[in-house]
Backbone atoms as SQL, in Angstrom:
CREATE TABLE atoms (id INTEGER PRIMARY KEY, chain TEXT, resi INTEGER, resn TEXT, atom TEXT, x REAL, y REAL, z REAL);
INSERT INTO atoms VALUES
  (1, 'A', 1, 'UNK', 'N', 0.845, -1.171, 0.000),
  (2, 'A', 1, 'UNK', 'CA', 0.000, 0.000, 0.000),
  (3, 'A', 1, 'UNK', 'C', 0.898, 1.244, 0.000),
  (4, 'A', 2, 'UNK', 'N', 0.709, 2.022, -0.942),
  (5, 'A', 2, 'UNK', 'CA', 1.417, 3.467, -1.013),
  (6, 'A', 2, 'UNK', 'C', 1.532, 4.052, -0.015),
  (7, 'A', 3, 'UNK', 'N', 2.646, 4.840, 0.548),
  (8, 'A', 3, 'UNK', 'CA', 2.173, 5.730, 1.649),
  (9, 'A', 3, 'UNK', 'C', 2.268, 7.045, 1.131),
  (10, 'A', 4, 'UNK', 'N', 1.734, 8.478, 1.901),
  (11, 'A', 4, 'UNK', 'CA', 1.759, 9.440, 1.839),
  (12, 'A', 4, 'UNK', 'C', 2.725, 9.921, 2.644),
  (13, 'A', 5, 'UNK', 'N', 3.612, 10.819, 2.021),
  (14, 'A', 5, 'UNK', 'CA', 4.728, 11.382, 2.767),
  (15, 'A', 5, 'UNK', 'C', 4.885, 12.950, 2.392),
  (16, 'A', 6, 'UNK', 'N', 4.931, 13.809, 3.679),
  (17, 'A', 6, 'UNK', 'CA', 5.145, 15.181, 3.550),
  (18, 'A', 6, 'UNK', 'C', 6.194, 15.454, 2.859),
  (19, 'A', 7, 'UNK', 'N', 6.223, 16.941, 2.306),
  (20, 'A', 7, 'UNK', 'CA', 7.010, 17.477, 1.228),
  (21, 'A', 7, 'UNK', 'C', 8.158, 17.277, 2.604),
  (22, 'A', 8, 'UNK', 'N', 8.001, 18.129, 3.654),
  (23, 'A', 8, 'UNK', 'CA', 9.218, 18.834, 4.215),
  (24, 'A', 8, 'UNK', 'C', 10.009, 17.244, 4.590),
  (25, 'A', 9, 'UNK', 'N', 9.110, 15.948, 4.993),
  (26, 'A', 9, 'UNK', 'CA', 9.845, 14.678, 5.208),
  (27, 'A', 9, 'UNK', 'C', 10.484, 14.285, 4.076),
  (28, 'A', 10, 'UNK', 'N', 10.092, 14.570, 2.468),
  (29, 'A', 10, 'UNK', 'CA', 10.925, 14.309, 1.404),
  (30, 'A', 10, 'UNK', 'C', 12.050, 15.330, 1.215),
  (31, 'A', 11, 'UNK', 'N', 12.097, 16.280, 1.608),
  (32, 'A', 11, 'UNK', 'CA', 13.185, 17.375, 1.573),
  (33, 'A', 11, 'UNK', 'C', 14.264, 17.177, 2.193),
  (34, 'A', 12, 'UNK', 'N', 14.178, 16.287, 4.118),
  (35, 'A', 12, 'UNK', 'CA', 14.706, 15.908, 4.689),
  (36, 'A', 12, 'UNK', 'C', 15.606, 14.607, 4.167),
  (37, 'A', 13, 'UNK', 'N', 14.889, 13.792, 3.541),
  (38, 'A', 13, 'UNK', 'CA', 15.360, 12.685, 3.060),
  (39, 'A', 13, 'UNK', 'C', 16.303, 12.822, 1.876),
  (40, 'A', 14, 'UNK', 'N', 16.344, 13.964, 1.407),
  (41, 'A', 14, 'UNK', 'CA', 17.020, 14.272, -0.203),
  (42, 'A', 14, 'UNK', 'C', 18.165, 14.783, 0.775),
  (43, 'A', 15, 'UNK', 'N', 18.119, 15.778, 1.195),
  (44, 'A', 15, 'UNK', 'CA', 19.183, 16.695, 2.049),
  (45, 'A', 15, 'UNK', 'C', 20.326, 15.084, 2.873),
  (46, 'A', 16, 'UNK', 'N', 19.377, 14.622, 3.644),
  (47, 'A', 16, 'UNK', 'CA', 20.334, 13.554, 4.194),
  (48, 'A', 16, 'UNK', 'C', 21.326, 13.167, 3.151),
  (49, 'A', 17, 'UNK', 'N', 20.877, 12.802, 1.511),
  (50, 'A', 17, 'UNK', 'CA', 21.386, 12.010, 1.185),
  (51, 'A', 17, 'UNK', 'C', 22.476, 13.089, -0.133),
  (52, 'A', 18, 'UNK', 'N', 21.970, 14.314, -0.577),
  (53, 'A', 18, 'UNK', 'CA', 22.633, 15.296, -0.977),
  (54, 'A', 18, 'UNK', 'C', 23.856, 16.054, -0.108),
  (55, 'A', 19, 'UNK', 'N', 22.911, 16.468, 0.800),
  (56, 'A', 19, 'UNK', 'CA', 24.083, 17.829, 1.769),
  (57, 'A', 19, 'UNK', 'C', 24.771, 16.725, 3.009),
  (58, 'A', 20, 'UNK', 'N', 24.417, 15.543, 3.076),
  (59, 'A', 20, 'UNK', 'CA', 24.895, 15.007, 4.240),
  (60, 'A', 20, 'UNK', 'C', 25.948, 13.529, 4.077),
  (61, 'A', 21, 'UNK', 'N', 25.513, 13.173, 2.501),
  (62, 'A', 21, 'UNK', 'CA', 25.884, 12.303, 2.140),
  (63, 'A', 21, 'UNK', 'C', 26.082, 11.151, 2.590),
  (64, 'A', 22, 'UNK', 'N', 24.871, 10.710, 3.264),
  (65, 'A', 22, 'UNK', 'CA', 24.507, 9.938, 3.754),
  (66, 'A', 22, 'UNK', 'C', 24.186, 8.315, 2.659),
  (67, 'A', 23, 'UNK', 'N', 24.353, 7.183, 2.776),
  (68, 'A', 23, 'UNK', 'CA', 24.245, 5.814, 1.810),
  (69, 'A', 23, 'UNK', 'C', 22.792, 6.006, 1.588),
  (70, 'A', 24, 'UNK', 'N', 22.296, 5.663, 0.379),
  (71, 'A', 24, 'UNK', 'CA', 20.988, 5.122, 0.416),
  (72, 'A', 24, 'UNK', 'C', 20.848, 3.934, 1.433),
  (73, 'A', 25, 'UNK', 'N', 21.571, 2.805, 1.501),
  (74, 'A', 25, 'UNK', 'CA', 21.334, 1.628, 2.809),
  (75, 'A', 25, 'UNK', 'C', 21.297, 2.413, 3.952),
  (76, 'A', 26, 'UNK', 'N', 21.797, 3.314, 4.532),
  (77, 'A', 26, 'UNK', 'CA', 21.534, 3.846, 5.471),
  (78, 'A', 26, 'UNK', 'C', 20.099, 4.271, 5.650),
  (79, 'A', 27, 'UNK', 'N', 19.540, 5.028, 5.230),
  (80, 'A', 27, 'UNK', 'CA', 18.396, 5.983, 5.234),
  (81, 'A', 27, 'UNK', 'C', 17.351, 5.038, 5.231),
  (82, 'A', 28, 'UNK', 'N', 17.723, 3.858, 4.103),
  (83, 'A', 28, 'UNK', 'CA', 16.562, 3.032, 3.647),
  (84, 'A', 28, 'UNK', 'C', 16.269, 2.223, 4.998),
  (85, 'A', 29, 'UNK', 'N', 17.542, 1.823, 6.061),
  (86, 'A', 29, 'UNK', 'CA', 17.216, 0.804, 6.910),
  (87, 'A', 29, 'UNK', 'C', 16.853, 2.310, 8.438),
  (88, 'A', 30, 'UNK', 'N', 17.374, 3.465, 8.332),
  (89, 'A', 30, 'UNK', 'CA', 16.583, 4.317, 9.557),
  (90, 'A', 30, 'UNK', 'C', 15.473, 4.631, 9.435),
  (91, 'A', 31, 'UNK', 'N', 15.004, 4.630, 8.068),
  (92, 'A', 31, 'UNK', 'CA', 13.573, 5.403, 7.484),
  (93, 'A', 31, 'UNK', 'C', 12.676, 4.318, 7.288),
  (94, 'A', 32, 'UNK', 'N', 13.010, 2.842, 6.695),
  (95, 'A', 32, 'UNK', 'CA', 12.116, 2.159, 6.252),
  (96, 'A', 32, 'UNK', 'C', 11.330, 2.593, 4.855),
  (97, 'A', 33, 'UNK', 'N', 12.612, 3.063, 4.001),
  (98, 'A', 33, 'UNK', 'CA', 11.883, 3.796, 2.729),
  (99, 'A', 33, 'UNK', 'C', 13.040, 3.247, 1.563),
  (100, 'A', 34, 'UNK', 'N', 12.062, 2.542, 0.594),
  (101, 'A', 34, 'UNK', 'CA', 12.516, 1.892, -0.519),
  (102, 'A', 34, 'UNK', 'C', 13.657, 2.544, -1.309),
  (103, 'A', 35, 'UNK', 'N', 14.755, 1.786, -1.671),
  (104, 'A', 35, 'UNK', 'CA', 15.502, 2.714, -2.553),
  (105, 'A', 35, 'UNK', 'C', 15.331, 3.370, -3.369),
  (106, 'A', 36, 'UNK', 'N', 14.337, 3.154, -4.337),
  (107, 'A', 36, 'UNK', 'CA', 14.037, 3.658, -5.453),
  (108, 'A', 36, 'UNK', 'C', 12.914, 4.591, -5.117),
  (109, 'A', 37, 'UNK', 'N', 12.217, 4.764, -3.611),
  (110, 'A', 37, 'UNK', 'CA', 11.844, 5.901, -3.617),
  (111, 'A', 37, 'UNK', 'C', 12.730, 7.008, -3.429),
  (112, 'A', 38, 'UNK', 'N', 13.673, 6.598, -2.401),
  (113, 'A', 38, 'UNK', 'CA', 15.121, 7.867, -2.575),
  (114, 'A', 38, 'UNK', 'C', 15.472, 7.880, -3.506),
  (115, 'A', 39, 'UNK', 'N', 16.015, 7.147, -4.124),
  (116, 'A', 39, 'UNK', 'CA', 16.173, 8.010, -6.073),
  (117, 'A', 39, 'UNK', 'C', 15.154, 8.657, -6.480),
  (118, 'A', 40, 'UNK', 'N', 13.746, 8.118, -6.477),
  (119, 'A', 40, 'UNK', 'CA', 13.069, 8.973, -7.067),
  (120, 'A', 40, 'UNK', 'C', 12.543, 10.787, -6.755),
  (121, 'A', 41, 'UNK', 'N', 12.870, 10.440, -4.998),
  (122, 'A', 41, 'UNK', 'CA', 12.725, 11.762, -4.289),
  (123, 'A', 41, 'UNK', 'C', 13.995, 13.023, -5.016),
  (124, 'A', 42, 'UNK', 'N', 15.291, 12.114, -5.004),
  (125, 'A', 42, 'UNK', 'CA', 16.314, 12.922, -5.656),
  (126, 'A', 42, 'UNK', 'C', 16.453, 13.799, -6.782),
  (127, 'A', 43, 'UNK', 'N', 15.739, 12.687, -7.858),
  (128, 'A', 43, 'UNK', 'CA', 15.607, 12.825, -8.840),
  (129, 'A', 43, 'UNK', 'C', 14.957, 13.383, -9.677),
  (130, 'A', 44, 'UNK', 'N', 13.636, 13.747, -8.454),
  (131, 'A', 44, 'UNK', 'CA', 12.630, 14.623, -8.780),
  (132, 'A', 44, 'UNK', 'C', 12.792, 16.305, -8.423),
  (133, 'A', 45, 'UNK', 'N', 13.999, 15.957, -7.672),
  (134, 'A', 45, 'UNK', 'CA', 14.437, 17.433, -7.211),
  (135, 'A', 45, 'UNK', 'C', 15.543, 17.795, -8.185),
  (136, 'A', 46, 'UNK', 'N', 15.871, 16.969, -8.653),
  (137, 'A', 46, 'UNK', 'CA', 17.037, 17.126, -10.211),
  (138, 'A', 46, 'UNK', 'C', 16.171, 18.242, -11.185),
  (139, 'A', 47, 'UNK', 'N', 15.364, 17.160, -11.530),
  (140, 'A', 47, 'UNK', 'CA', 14.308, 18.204, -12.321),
  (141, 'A', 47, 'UNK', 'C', 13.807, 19.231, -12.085),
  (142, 'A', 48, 'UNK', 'N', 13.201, 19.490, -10.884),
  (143, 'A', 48, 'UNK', 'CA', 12.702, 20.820, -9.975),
  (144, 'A', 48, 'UNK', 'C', 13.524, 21.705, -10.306),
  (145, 'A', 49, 'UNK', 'N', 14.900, 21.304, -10.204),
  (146, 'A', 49, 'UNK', 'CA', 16.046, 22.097, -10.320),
  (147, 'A', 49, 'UNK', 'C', 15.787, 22.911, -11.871),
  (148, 'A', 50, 'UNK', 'N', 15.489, 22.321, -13.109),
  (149, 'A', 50, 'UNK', 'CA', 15.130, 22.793, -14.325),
  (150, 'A', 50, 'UNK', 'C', 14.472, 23.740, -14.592),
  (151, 'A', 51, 'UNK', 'N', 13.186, 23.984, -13.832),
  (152, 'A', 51, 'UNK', 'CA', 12.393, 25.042, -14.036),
  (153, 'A', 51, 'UNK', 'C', 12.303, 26.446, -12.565),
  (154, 'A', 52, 'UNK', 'N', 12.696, 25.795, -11.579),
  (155, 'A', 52, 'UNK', 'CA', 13.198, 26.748, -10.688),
  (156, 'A', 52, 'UNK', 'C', 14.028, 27.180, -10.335),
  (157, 'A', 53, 'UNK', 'N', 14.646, 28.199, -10.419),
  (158, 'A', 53, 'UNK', 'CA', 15.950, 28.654, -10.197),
  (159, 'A', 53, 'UNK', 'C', 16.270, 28.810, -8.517),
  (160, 'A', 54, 'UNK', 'N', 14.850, 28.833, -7.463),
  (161, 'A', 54, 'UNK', 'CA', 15.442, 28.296, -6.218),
  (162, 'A', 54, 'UNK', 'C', 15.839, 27.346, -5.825),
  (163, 'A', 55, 'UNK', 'N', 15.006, 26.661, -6.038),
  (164, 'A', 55, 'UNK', 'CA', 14.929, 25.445, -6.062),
  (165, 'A', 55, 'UNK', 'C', 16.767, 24.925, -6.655),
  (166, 'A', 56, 'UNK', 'N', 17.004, 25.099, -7.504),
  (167, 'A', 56, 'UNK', 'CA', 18.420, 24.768, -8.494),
  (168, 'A', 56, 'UNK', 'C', 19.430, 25.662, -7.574),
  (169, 'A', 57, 'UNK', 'N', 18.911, 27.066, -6.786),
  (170, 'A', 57, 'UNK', 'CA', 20.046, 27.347, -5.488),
  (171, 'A', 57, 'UNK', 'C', 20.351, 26.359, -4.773),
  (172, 'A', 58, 'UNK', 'N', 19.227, 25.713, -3.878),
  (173, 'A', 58, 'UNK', 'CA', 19.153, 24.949, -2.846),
  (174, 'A', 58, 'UNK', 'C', 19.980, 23.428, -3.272),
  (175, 'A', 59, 'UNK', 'N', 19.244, 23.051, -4.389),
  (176, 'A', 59, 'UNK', 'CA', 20.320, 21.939, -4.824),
  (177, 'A', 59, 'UNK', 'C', 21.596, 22.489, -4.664),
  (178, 'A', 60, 'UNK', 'N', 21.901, 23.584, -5.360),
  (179, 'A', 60, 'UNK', 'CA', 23.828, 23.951, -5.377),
  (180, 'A', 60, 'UNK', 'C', 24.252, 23.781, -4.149),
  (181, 'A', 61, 'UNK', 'N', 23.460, 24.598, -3.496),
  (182, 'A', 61, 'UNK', 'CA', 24.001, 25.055, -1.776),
  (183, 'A', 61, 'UNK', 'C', 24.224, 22.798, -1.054),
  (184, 'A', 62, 'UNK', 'N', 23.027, 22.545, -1.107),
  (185, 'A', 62, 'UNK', 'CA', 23.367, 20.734, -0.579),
  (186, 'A', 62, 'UNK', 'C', 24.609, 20.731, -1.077),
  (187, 'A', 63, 'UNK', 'N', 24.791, 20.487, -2.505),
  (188, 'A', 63, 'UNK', 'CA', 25.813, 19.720, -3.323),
  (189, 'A', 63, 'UNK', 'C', 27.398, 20.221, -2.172),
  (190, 'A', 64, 'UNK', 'N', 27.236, 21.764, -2.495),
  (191, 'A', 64, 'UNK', 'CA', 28.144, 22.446, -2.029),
  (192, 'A', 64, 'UNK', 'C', 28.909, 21.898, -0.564),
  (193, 'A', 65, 'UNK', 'N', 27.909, 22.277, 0.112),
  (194, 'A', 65, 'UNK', 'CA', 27.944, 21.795, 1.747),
  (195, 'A', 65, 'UNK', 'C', 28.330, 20.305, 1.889),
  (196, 'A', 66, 'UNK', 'N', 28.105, 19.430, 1.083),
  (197, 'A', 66, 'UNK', 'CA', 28.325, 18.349, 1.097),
  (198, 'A', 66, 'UNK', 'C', 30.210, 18.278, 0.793),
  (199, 'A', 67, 'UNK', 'N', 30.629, 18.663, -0.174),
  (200, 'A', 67, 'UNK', 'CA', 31.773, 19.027, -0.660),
  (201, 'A', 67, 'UNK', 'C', 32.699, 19.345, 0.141),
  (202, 'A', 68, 'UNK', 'N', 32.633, 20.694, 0.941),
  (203, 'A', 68, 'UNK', 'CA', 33.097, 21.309, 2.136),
  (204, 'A', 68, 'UNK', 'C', 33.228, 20.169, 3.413),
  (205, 'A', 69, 'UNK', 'N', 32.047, 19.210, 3.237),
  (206, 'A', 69, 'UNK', 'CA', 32.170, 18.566, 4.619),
  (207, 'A', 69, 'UNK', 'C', 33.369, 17.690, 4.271),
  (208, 'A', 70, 'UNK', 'N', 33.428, 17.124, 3.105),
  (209, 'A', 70, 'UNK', 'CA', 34.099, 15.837, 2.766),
  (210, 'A', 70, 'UNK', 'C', 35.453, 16.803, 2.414),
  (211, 'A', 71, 'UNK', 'N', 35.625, 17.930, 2.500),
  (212, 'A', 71, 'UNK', 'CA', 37.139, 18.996, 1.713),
  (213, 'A', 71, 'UNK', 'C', 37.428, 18.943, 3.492),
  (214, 'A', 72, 'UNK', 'N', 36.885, 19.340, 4.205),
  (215, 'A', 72, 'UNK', 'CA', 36.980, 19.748, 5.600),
  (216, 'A', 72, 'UNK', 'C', 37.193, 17.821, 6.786),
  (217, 'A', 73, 'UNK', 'N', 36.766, 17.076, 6.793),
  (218, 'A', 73, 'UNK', 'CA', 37.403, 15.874, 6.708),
  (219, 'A', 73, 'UNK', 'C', 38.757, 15.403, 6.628),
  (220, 'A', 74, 'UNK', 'N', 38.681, 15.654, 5.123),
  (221, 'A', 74, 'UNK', 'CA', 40.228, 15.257, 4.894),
  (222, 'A', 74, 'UNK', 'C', 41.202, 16.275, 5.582),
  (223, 'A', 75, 'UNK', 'N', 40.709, 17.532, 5.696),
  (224, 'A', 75, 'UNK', 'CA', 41.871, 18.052, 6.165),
  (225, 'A', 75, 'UNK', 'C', 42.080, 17.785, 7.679),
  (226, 'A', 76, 'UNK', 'N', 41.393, 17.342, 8.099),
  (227, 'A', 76, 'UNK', 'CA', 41.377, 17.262, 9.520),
  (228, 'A', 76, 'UNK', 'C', 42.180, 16.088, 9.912),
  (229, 'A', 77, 'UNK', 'N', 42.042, 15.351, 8.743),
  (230, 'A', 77, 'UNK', 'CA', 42.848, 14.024, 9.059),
  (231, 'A', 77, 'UNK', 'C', 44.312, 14.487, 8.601),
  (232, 'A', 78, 'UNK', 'N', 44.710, 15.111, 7.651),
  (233, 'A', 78, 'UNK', 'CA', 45.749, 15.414, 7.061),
  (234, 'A', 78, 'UNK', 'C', 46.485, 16.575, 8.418),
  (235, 'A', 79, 'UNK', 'N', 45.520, 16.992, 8.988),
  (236, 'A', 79, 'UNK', 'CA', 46.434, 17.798, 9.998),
  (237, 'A', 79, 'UNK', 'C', 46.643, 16.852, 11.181),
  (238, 'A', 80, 'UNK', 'N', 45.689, 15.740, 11.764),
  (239, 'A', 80, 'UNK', 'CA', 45.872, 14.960, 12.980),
  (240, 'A', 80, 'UNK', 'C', 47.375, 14.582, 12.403),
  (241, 'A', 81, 'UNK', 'N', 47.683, 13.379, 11.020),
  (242, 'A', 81, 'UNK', 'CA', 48.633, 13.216, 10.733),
  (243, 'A', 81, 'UNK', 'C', 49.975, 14.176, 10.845),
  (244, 'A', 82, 'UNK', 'N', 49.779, 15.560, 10.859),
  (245, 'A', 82, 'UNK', 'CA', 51.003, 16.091, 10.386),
  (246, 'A', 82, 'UNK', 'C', 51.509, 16.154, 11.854),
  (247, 'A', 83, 'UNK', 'N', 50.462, 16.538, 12.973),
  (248, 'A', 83, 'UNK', 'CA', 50.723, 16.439, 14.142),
  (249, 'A', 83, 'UNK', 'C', 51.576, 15.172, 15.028),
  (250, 'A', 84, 'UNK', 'N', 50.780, 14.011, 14.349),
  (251, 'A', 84, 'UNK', 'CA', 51.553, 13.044, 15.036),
  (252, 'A', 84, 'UNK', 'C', 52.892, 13.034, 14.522),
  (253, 'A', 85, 'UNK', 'N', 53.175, 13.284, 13.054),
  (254, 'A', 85, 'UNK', 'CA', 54.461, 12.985, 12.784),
  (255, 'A', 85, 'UNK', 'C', 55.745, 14.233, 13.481),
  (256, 'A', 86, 'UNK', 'N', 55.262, 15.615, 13.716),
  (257, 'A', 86, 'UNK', 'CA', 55.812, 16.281, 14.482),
  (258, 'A', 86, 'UNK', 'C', 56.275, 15.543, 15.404),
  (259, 'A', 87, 'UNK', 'N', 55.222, 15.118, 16.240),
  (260, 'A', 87, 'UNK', 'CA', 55.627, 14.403, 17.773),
  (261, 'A', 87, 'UNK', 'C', 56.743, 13.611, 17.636),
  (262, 'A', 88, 'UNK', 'N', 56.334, 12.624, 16.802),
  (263, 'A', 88, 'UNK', 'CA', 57.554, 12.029, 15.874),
  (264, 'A', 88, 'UNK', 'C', 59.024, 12.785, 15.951),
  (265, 'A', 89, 'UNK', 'N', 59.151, 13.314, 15.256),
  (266, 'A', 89, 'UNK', 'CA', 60.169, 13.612, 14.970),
  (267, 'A', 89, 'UNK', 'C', 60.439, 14.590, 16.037),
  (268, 'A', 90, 'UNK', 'N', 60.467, 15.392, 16.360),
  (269, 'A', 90, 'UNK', 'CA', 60.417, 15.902, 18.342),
  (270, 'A', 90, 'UNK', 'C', 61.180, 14.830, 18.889),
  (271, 'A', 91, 'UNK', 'N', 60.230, 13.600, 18.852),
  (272, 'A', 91, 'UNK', 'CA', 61.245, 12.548, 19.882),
  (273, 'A', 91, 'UNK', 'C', 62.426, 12.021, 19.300),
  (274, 'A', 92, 'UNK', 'N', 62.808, 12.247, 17.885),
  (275, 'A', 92, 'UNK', 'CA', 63.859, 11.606, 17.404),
  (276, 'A', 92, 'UNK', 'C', 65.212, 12.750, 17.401),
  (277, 'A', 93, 'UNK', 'N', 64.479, 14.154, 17.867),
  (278, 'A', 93, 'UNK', 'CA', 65.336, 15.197, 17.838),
  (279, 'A', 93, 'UNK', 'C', 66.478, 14.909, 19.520),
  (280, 'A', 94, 'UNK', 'N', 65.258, 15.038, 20.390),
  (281, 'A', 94, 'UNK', 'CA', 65.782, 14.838, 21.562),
  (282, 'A', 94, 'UNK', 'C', 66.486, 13.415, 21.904);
């Protein structure tokens, strides 16, 4: 049986999986919502994107934010690393 699902709960569900980059297996097993309805939720906001130009902000801005998280990540790891190897080499000084 179909269910009915609010816009702002499909917005949420796109965003998880756009701006948060979140797995479809993920969402599908917290939400209990078919894969191919998350593609289709996505996908329908792909298009949205075509004739609205807010709409086509808001996509940019997810995409974006998503980007930054995963640019901002790596660097965080790339600095834990540079740190330990300091320490490193600190102890090989002394």
């Amino acid at each position: 049986m179909p269910q009915n699902y609010t816009p702002e709960f499909k917005k949420k569900i796109v965003r998880l999986r756009l701006e948060e980059g979140r797995t479809i297996k993920s969402i599908t097993t917290e939400y209990s919502i078919s894969k191919e309805t998350i593609r289709r939720w996505c996908n329908e906001l792909k298009e949205e994107c075509r004739t609205s130009p807010d709409t086509k902000t808001e996509y940019d801005n997810m995409k974006e934010m998503l980007k930054l998280k995963r640019e901002n990540e790596e660097l965080r790891k790339e600095n834990l690393f540079l740190k330990k190897a300091a320490a490193f080499f600190a102890k090989e000084i002394d």
